[in-house]
C-alpha positions, -999 to 999 in steps of 0.1 A, spaced: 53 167 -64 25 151 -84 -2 166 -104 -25 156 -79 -9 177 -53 -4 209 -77 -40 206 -79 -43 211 -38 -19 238 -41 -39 276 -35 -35 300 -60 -7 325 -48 -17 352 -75 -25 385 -57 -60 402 -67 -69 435 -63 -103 439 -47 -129 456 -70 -143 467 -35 -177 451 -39 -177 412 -28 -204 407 -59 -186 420 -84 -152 406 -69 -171 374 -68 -172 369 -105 -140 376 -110 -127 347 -83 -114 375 -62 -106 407 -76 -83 417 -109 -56 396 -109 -17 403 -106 7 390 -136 -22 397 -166 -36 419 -184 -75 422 -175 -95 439 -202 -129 464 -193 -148 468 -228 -180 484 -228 -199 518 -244 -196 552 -238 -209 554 -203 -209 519 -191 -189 529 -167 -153 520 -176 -136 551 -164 -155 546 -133 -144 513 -120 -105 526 -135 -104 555 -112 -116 532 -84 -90 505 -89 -61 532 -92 -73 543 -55 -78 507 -40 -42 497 -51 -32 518 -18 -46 497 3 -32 467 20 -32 431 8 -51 423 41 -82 453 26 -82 436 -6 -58 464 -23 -20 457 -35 -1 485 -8 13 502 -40 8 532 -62 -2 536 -98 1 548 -133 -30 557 -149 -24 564 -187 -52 581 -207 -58 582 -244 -86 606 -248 -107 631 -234 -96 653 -206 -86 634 -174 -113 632 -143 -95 646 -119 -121 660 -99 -136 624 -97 -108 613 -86 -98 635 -60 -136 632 -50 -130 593 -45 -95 596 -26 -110 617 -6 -139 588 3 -116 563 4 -93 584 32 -124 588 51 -129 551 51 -93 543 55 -78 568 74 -50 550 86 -45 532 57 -47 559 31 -31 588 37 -48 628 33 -34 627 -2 -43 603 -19 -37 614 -52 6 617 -49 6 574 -52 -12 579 -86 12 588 -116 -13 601 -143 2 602 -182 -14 611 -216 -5 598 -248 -17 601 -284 -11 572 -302 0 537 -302 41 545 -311 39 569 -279 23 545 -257 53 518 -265 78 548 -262 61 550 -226 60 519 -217 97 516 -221 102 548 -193 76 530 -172 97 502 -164 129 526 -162 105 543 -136 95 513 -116 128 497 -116 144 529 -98 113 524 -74 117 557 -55 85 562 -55 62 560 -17 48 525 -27 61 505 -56 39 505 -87 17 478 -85 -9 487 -108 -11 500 -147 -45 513 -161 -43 520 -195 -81 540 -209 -86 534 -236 -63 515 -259 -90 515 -291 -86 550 -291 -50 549 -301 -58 529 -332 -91 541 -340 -78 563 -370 -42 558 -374 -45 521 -397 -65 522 -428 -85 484 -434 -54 472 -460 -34 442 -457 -3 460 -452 -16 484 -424 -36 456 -405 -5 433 -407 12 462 -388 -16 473 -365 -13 434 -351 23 437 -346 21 469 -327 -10 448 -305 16 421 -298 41 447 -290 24 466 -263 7 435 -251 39 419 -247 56 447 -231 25 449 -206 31 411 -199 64 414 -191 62 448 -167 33 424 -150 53 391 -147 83 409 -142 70 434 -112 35 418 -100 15 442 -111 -19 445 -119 -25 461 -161 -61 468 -172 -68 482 -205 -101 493 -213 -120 484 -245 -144 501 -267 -173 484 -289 -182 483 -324 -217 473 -338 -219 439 -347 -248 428 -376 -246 389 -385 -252 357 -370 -261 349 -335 -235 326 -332 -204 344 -323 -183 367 -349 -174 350 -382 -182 319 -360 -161 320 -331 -175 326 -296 -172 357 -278 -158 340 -250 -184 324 -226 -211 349 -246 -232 339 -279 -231 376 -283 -226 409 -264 -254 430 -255 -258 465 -247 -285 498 -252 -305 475 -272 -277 467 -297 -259 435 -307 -219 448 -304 -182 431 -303 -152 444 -287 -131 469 -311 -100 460 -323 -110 423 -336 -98 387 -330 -60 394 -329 -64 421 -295 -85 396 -284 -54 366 -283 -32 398 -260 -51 402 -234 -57 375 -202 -93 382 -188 -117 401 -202 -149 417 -186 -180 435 -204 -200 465 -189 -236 466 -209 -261 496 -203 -298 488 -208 -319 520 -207 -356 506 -191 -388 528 -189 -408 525 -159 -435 539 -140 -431 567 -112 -463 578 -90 -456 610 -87 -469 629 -56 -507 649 -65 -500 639 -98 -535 624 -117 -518 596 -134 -481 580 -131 -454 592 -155 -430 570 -176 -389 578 -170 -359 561 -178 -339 538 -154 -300 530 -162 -294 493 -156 -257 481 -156 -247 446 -161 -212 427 -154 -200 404 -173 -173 379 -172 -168 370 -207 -136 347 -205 -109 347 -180 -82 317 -172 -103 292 -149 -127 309 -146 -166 302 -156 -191 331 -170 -208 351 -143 -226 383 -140 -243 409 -119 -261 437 -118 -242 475 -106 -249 504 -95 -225 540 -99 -228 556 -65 -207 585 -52 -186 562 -31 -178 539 -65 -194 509 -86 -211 482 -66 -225 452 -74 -267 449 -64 -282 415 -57 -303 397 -79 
């Protein structure tokens, strides 16, 4: 075997199909198996959205673009969307009735946790859980939303407690790469941002990936948790929101009225292999999905 020949060799890595060939476009095929994939965007970017969506997906077979598995969806904050959930196995059966079945929802192993000592604590049952595998499917999929929230008051900005907060990052990365290398599976972690005021060129000089600078609701922002999440994660994707006023005719209206319009963006800020790319989405009822430009 030469290097030549490696080269010719196709990438065996599974990916899990976003469900839109846009947005699965930028990402060379879907979210990929054996890494940890990173969603970091606002409040409202739509995050949660494309989780949910993933969690449901996984069901499906290789052959739909899904992993034929189940998953564990852990959540940090906030009360858990259920209903939003349900709503989107339920579209999803419809779709796929003979691929996923009336109840969704029982191949989706939902957890809370508190902080970042509790997440580690269950991580450790999640791999006593997988490796039992009595479970319908196996576990083929691990959403984490969101891991900033776990450290967003719990490490005061000294020496001593930063040192620590990056050892606990390399702990539950580590333990996230080895469930995913050890089992296949699919783990992505979403991200929150931070306002960002200095230079255009990158933070404290270094690039944001492919990106001079992230974008979003008119502000310049990075991804929370700094430089040394940043090094745990494989792949990381950035959801901006741009607010736009436009004009509406309105029906036996005199004059047209202004309104706001939600725009959405995709971005592939770095990713192994992969170049930058981007699009434009859309959150329906049925999901997210890409629009072309």
């Amino acid at each position: 075997m030469t290097p030549q020949n490696l080269m010719l060799l196709p990438l065996s890595t599974p990916k899990l199909s976003i469900g839109c060939p846009i947005l699965d476009h930028c990402l060379g095929g879907g979210i990929a198996c054996n890494s940890i994939t990173e969603l970091v965007g606002e409040s409202g970017s739509g995050k949660t959205q494309l989780c949910l969506q993933l969690t449901v997906r996984a069901q499906l077979p290789p052959s739909h673009g899904g992993l034929g598995g189940s998953s564990i969806h852990i959540f940090t904050e906030f009360s858990f969307p259920f209903r939003r959930l349900q709503q989107l196995g339920n579209l999803y059966h419809a779709s796929y009735p003979n691929l996923i079945r009336l109840e969704p929802l029982e191949d989706i192993y939902v957890h809370g946790v508190h902080d970042a000592q509790e997440l580690i604590h269950v991580l450790g049952d999640i791999e006593a859980f997988i490796a039992i595998d009595h479970t319908r499917l196996p576990v083929k999929l691990i959403v984490i939303d969101s891991i900033a929230a776990l450290f967003r008051s719990q490490y005061q900005t000294t020496p001593a407690n930063l040192k620590r907060r990056s050892e606990m990052f390399f702990n539950i990365s580590g333990t996230l790469k080895g469930l995913a290398n050890k089992y296949g599976l699919a783990v992505v972690v979403t991200n929150q941002v931070v306002d960002f005021i200095g230079p255009h060129h990158g933070v404290n000089g270094v690039r944001l990936g492919n990106l001079e600078s992230l974008d979003t609701s008119g502000r310049r922002v990075s991804p929370a948790l700094g430089l040394a999440w940043a090094h745990c994660i494989n792949s990381r994707v950035f959801l901006a929101r741009h607010e736009q006023s436009i004009e509406v005719d309105i029906r036996n209206a005199p004059s047209t009225s202004i309104c706001s319009q939600t725009h959405r963006t995709f971005h592939l800020v770095f990713a192994p292999h992969l170049a930058y790319a981007s699009a434009e989405f859309v959150i329906k009822k049925e999901g997210i999905v890409g629009v072309s430009q």
